[in-house]
C-alpha positions as CSV (number, residue, x, y, z in Angstrom):
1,X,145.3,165.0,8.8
2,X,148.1,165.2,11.9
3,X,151.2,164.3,11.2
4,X,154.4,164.6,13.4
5,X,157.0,167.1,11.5
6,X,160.4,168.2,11.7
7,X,162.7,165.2,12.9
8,X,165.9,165.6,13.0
9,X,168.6,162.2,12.2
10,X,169.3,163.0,15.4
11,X,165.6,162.8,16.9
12,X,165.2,159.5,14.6
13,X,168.3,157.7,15.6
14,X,167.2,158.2,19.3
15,X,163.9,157.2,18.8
16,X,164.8,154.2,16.9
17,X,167.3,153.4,20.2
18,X,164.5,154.0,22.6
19,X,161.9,151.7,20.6
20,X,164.9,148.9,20.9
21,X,166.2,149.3,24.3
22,X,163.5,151.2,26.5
23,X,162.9,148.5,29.1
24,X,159.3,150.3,29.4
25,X,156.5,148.9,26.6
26,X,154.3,151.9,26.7
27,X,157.5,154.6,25.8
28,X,158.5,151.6,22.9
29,X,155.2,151.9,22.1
30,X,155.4,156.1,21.8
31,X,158.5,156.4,20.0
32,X,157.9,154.1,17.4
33,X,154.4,155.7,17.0
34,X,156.0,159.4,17.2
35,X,158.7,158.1,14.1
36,X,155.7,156.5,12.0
37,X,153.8,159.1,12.1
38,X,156.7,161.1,10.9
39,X,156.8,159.0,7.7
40,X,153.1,159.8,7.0
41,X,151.2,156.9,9.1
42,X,147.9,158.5,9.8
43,X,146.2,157.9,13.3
44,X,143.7,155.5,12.1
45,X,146.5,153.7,11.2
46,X,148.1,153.7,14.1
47,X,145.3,153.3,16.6
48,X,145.1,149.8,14.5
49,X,149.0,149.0,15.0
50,X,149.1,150.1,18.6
51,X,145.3,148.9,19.3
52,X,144.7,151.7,21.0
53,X,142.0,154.7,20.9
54,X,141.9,157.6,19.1
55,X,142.6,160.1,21.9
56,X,145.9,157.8,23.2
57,X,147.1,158.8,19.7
58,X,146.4,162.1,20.2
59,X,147.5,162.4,23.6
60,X,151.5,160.9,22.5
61,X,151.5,163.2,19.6
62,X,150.7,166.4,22.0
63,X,153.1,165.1,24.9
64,X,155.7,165.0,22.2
65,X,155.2,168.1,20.4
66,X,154.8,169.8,23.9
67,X,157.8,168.0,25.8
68,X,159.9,166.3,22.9
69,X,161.3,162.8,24.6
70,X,160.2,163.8,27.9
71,X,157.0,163.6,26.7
72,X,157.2,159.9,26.0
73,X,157.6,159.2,29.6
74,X,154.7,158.7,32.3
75,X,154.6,161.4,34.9
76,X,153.5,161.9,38.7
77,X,149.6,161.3,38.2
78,X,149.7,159.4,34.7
79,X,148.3,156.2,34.3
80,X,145.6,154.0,35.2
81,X,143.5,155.3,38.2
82,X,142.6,153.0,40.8
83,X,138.6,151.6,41.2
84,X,139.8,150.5,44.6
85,X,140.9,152.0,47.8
86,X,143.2,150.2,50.2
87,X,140.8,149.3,51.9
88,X,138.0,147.9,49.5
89,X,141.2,145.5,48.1
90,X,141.3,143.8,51.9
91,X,137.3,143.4,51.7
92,X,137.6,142.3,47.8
93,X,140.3,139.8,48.8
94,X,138.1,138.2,51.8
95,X,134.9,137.9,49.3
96,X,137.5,136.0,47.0
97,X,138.6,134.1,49.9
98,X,134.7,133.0,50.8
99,X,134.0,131.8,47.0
100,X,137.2,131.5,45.7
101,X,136.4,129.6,42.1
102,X,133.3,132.3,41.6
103,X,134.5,135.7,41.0
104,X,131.1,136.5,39.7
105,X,130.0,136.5,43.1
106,X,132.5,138.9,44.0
107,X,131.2,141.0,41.6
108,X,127.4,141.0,42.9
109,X,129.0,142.0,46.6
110,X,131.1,144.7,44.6
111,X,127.9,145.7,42.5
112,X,125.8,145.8,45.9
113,X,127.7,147.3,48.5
114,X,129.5,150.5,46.5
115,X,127.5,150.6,43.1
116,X,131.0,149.7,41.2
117,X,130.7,148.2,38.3
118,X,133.7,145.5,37.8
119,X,135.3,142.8,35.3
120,X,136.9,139.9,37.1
121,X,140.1,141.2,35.4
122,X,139.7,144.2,37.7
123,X,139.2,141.9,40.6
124,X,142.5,139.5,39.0
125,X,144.7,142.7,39.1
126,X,143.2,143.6,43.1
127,X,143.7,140.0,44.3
128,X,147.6,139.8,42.6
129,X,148.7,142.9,44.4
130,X,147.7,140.8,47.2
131,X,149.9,138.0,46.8
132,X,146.7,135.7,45.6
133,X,146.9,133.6,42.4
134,X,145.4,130.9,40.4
135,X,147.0,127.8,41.9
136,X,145.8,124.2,42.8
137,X,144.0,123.9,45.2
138,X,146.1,120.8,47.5
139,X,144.4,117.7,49.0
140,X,144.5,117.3,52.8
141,X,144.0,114.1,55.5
142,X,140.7,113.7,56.2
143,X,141.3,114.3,60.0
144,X,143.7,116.2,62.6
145,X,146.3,114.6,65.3
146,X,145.9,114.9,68.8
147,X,147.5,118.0,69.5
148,X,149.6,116.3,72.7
149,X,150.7,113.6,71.2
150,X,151.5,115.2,67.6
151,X,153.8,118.0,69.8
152,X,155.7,114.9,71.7
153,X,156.1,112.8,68.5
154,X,157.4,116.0,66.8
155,X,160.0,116.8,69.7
156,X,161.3,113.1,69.4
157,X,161.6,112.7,65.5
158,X,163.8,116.3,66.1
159,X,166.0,114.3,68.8
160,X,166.2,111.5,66.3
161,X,167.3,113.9,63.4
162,X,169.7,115.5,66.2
163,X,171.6,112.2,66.6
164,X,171.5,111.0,62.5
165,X,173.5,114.7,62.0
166,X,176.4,113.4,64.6
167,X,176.3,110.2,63.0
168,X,175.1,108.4,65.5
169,X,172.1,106.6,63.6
170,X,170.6,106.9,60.0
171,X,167.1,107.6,59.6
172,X,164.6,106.3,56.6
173,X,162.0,107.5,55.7
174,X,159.5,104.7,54.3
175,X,156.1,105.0,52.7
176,X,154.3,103.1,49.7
177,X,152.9,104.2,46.7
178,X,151.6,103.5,43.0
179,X,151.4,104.6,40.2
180,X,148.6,103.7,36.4
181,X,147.5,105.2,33.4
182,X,145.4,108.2,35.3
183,X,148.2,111.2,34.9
184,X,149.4,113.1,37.3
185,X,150.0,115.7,34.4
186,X,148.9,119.3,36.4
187,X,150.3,122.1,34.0
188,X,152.6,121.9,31.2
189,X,154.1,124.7,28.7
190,X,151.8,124.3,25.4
191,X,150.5,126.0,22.4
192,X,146.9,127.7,22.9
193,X,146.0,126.0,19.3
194,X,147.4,122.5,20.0
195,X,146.7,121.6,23.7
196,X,148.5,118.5,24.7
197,X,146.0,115.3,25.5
198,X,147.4,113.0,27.7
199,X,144.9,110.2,27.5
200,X,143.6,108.5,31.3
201,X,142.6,105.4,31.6
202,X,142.3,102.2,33.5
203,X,145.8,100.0,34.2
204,X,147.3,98.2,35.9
205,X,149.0,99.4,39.2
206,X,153.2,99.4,39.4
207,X,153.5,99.8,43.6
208,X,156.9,100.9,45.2
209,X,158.1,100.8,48.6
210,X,160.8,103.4,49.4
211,X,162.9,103.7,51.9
212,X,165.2,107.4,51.8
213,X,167.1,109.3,53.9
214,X,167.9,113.2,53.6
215,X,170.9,112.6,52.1
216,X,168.8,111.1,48.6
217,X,169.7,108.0,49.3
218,X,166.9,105.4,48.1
219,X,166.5,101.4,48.6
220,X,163.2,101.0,47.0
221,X,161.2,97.4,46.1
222,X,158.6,97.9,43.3
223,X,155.8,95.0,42.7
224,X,153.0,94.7,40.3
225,X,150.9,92.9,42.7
226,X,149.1,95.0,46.1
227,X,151.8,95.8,48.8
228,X,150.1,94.4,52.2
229,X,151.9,93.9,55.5
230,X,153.5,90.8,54.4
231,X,154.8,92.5,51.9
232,X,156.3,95.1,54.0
233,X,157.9,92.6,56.5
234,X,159.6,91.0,54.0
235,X,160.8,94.2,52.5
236,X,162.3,95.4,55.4
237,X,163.6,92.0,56.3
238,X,165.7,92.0,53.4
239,X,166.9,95.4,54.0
240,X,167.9,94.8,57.6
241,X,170.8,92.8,55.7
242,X,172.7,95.9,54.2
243,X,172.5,98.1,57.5
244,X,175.9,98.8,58.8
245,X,174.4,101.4,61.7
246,X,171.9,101.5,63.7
247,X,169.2,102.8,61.4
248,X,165.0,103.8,62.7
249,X,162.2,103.9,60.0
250,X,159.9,106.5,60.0
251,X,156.6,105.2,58.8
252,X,153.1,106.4,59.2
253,X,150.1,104.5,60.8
254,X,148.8,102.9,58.0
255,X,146.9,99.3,59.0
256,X,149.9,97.5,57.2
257,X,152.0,98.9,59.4
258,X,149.6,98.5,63.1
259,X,148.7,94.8,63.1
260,X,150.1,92.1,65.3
261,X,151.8,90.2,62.5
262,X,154.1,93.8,62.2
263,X,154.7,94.4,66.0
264,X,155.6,90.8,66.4
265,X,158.8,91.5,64.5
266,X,159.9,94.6,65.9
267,X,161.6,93.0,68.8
268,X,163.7,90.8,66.0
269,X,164.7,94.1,64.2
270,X,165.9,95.5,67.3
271,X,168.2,93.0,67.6
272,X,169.6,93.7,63.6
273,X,170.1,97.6,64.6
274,X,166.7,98.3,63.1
275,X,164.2,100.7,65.3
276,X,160.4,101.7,64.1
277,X,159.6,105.2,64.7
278,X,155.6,105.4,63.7
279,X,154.5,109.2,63.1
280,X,151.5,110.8,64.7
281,X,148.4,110.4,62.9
282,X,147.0,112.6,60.0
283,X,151.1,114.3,59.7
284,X,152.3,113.3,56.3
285,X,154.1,116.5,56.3
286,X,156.5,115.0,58.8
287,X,157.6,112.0,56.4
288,X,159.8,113.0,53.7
289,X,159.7,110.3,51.2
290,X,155.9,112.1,50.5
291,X,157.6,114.9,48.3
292,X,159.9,112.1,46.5
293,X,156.3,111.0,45.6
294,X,155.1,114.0,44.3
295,X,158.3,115.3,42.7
296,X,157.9,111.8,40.5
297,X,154.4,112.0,39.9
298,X,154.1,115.8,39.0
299,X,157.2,117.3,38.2
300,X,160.2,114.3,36.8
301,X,157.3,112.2,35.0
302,X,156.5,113.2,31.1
303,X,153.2,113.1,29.8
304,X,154.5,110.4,27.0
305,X,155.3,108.7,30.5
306,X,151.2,107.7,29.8
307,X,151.3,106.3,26.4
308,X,151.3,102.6,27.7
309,X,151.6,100.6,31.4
310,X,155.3,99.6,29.6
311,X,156.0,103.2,29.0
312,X,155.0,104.4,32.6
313,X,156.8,101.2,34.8
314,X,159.8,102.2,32.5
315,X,159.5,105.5,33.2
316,X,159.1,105.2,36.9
317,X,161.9,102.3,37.5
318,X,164.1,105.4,35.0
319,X,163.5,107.6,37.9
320,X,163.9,105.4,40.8
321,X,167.2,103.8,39.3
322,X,168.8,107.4,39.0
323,X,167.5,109.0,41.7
324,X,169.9,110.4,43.6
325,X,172.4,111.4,40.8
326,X,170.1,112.4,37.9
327,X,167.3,113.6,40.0
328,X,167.7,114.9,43.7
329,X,165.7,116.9,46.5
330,X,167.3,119.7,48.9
331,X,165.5,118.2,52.0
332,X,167.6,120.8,54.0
C-alpha cells in the first residue's frame, strides 16, 4: 500500500487552505487527495472519491513527493492534449454549420477524412472555443424587401427618429398581437428529476394592439374578439384624442393596414396631428413594439401564466398595466 507520509501542521493547515480557497478544481482536488491519503485513505479509495484512474492517483502523489505544493499545480505541457489543430476546428465548425442538429454526421466527416475517432463532446468543446452554442434556432419572414426601397424607407424612419430626439414629433410604434394556452415557455431553471410541464392546449385568443414609443411609453387596446382593420381605425381614432404633438405611427404592411377603408382616413388623421409611416416589407426588425412582444411572451410571462385563459388574460393585462414602471426595455 502507498501512503503519503511525514506532514507537517504546517503542510496540513496549508493544504486544508488550498482545498478551501484554490480558485483552481483540479489543485482542490490534489490537496485534499495528498491530506487523505495522509490519514491512511488508500488509492482505491480515492480513485472512487475523486472518480479518477489509478495512474491520476499515482501521478498527484509523485508530483507531491517530488515537488511538495508546487507539485499540485499544472505546468507548461500538462493537461489535456488537443485531437485538433487550428485548422481542423475551422473545418469541424463548417461541418457543424452544414448539419447543425446532427453531430453524428460530423463525426462520419471526422471518421473519414483524418481516421480520428471522436465523441460529440469532443466536437461540443471544438465548436465552444469557437463562439458556437446550443441556442434556438429564430424564426424569419418568409421573404426579403426590395433592397432600394428597404435603404430609402430606412434613411427616412432615421430622419423621423432625428426630429422625435429634438422634440419635434413623437413616434409609435404599433403592431398587434395575441396571445392562448400554447406557451411560449423556451427554457426555464429546473430540477433534472422534476421537469416542469406546462400543459398546451387549445383557448381562446386575448389580442392587443400596442402603440409604444422608445421612451416605454404604452397606449394599448386589448379584445377578445379578431383585431381586423375596423378594429384598428377605431383604435387609432380614439387615440388621435390624447395626442398633444404631432405624432407618426410606424406600422408594418399588414392587409389591415393596406386597404381602402384605411387610406381613406389618413387624410382625416393628418388633420388631428397624426402621420402613418408604413415600413418596408419583410423588416420587422425596424418596428420596435416586436421585442415588447417577445420580452412578454418569453421572458416577463410565468409558466403558471398557462394554468387557465383567466390566469394568462390576467397575466398579460399584469404586464401591460405596469409596463413601463415594473417592466421596461433599453431601446437605446
Amino acid at each position: 500500500m502507498r501512503y503519503i507520509k511525514g506532514l507537517t501542521k504546517e503542510t496540513s493547515w496549508l493544504l486544508k487552505r488550498i482545498y478551501q480557497q484554490s480558485k483552481y478544481y483540479q489543485v482542490r482536488a490534489r490537496a485534499l487527495a495528498i491530506q487523505l491519503s495522509y490519514e491512511g485513505y488508500k488509492i482505491s479509495e480515492l480513485m472512487k472519491i475523486f472518480k479518477v484512474s489509478r495512474n491520476t492517483i499515482y501521478n498527484w502523489l509523485n508530483n507531491w513527493e517530488d515537488s511538495g505544493l508546487v507539485g499540485l499545480y499544472n505546468h507548461s505541457g500538462q493537461g489535456r492534449k488537443k485531437i485538433f489543430n487550428a485548422q481542423q476546428q475551422e473545418i469541424i465548425q463548417e461541418w457543424v454549420k452544414q448539419t447543425p442538429k446532427n453531430l453524428r454526421l460530423v463525426q462520419e466527416k471526422i471518421k473519414k477524412q483524418w481516421g480520428i475517432t471522436s465523441s460529440k463532446e469532443t466536437i461540443k468543446r471544438v465548436i465552444k472555443i469557437t463562439k458556437m452554442g446550443w441556442y434556438r434556432i429564430k424564426r424569419t419572414v418568409g421573404g426579403k424587401p426590395v433592397p432600394e426601397f428597404f435603404t430609402r424607407k430606412t434613411q427616412e424612419l432615421e430622419k423621423l427618429i432625428e426630429l422625435e430626439r429634438r422634440g419635434k414629433i413623437e413616434i409609435r410604434y404599433v403592431d398587434e398581437t395575441g396571445f392562448c394556452l400554447i406557451p411560449y415557455i423556451p427554457y426555464a431553471w429546473q430540477s433534472s428529476q422534476q421537469k416542469i410541464e406546462v400543459k398546451s392546449r387549445q383557448s381562446k385568443r386575448l389580442n392587443v394592439l400596442g402603440f409604444l414609443t422608445r421612451q416605454n411609453e404604452l397606449e394599448v387596446y386589448t379584445f377578445q374578439d379578431s383585431i381586423n382593420s375596423d378594429v384598428v381605425i377605431a383604435c387609432i381614432d380614439k387615440f388621435c384624442e390624447k395626442i398633444t404633438k404631432k405624432t407618426v405611427l410606424i406600422m408594418d404592411n399588414s392587409s389591415i393596414h393596406q386597404n381602402n377603408f384605411f387610406w381613406d382616413k389618413e387624410a382625416e388623421w393628418a388633420t388631428k396631428g397624426l402621420e402613418v409611416f408604413f415600413l418596408p416589407t419583410y423588416s420587422p426588425q425596424l418596428n420596435i413594439i416586436e421585442i415588447l412582444w417577445r420580452f412578454i411572451k418569453y421572458q416577463w410571462l410565468d409558466a403558471n401564466a398557462y394554468e387557465s385563459y383567466s390566469a394568462l388574460v390576467e397575466a398579460v393585462e399584469e404586464i401591460l398595466i405596469n409596463f413601463g414602471t415594473k417592466y421596461t426595455i433599453n431601446f437605446a
